[in-house]
N, C-alpha and C positions, 0 to 999 in steps of 0.2 A: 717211242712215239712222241712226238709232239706236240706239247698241252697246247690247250686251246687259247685262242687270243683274250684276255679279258679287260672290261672295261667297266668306268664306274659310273655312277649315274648318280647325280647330285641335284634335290630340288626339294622344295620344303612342301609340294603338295606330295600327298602318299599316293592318291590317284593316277596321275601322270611319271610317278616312279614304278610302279606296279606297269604300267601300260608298256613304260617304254623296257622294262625289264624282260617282258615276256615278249613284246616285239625283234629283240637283239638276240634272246637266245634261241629262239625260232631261225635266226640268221643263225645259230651253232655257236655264238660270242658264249664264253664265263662274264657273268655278269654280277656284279656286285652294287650297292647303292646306300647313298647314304641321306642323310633329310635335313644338312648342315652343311656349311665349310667346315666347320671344327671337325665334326663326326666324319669328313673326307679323309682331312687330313692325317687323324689318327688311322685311318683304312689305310692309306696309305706307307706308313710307318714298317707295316705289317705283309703287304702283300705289294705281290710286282703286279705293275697295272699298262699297257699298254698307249690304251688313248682314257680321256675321262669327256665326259659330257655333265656342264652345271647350269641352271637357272642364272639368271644375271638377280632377278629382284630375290633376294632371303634376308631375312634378318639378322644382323650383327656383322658378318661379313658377306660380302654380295659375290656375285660368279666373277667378277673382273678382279677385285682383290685374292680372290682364291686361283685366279688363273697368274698374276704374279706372283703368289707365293710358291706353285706348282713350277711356275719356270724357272727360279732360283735354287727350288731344291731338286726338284725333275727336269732338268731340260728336255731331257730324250723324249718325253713323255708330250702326244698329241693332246690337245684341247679343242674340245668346240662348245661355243655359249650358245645357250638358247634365251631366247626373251620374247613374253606376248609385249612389248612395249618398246619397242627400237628408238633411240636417238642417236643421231651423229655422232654427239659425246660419245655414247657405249661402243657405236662403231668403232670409232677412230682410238680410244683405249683397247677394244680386243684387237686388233691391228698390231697398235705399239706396244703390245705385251706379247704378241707372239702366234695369238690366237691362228687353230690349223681352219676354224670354220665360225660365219655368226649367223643361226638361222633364228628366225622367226615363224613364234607359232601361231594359229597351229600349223605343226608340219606334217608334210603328207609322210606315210610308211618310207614310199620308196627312195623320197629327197632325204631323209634321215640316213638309210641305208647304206646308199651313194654318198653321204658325206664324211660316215666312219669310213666305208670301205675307200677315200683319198684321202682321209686324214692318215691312218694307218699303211698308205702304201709311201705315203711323203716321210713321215716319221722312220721306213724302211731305209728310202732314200737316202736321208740323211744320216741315219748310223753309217748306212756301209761309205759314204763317206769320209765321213769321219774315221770309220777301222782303216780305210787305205790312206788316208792323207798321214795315221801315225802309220801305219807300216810304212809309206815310204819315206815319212821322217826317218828311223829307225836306221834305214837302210842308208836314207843318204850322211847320216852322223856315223854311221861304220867305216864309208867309204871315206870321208874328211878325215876321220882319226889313223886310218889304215895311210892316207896322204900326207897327212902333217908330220908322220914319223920318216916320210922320205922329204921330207922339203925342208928347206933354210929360210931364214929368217928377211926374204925379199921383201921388195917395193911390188912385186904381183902381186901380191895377196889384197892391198890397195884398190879401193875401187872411186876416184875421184869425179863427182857431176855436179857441179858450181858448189854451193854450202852440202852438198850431202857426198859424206863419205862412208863405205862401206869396206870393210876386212873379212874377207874371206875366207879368211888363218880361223875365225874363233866367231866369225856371224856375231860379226857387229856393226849397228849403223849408227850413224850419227850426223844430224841437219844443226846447220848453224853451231856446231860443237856441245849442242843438246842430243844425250844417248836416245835413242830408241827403242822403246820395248816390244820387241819383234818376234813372232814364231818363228820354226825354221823355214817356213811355208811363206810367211809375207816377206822373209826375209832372201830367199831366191825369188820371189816373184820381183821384188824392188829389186833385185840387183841386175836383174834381165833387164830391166827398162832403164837402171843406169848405165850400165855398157854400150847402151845403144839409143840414147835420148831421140825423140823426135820421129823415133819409127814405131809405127804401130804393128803390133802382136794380134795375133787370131786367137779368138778365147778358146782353141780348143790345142794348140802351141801353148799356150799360157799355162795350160791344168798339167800338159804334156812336162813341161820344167821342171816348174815349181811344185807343182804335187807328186809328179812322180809315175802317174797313170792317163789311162787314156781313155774317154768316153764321148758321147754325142754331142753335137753341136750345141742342145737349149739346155743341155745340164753342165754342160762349160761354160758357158753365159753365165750360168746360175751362180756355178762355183766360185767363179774368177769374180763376180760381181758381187760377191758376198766378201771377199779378201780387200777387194781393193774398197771399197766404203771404210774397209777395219784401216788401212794402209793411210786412205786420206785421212781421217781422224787423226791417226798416233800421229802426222807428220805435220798437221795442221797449218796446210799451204792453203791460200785461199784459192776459188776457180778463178782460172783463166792465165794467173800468175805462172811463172817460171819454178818447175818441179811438180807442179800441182798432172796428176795422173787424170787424165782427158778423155771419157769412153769415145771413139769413133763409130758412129751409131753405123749398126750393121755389120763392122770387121771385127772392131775390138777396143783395145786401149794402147795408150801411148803416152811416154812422160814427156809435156813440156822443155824444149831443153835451157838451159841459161842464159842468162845473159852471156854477150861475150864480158863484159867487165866484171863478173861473179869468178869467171874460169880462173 
């Protein structure tokens, strides 16, 4: 049988912990709670928690600092802040920390509801992601290792696009003779668009490659659009430049190709 979803509830009034306690297990949630960051985190320690829900305003440590220390040590782990006192600041920190929701109270039953029940099916989404992008990492370093014992030591394994070189032999790249610290995932996804500079890939051809599976159109976007921000950062081309990876709004992405004086 499997156990029921739980989640925690984090706020310094007892009232509004009590309320939203008996509200969520009435939804059928295991519901736990605590009346601190500190007393979270130790609950945490101890028990698997699904999503969490904290107050932004508590004393000593506030819901935004408890939401990045939860995503350092819990990624997997859904967050939504709550606050009677919204500012942009809070906004734009639960944002840039990860946050799955920011509501403002007071909130109704059913907005609450609705907001675990997508935090919790996103935080789905993203494991099983993640399980297949390493299974088929897994699968594609068997098949390299099963390959490299029949192959010699060519110039194919080479993959040359103005300063950025890639080897195929051992999945390694390298821009301006600076390494790259690459998954094996951004590192077939770069090699796809070096092979073939200046054409643009369908995000859903993209996930098909480089990850290894195959799924809908807006959660290909999603995927491939989450790799290639990781891609443009480690490579740090600036936009518009030669190499710099280009979304093509509506099809997909495509790398820049070089200069001819680079080739």
């Amino acid at each position: 049988m499997t156990p029921p979803t739980r989640l925690l509830i984090v706020d310094d009034e007892a009232t509004i912990r009590h309320f939203l306690k008996r509200l969520l297990e009435r939804d059928g949630y295991d519901v736990l709670s605590a009346s601190s960051a500190t007393e979270a985190l130790t609950l945490l320690e101890s028990h698997k928690v699904h999503l969490l829900l904290t107050d932004i305003r508590m004393d000593r440590m506030n819901g935004v600092a408890l939401l990045e220390q939860v995503q350092q040590l819990y990624p997997e782990m859904a967050v939504i802040l709550l606050t009677g006192y919204a500012t942009v600041e809070t906004a734009i920190a639960a944002l840039r920390h990860g946050a799955a929701n920011y509501l403002l109270k007071p909130i109704k039953n059913d907005e609450l509801l609705e907001a675990v029940a997508r935090g919790l099916r996103e935080q789905q989404r993203e494991q099983r992601r993640d399980q297949l992008e390493q299974l088929a990492s897994r699968f594609s370093q068997v098949i390299l290792n099963d390959n490299r014992s029949a192959e010699d030591e060519s110039t194919d394994k080479i993959v040359v696009c103005g300063s950025l070189m890639l080897n195929k032999g051992n999945y390694t790249a390298y821009i301006a003779m600076q390494r790259l610290n690459l998954t094996p995932t951004e590192f077939r996804l770069l090699l796809k668009f070096a092979q073939f500079p200046d054409e643009t890939f369908d995000y859903i051809e993209l996930v098909r490659d480089a990850c290894g599976y195959a799924c809908q159109r807006q959660e290909a976007q999603e995927i491939i659009g989450t790799h290639i921000r990781n891609l443009r950062q480690k490579m740090g081309v600036e936009t518009g430049l030669p190499l710099y990876i280009e979304a093509v709004r509506g099809l997909g992405y495509r790398l820049l190709p070089p200069r001819v004086t680079e080739a």
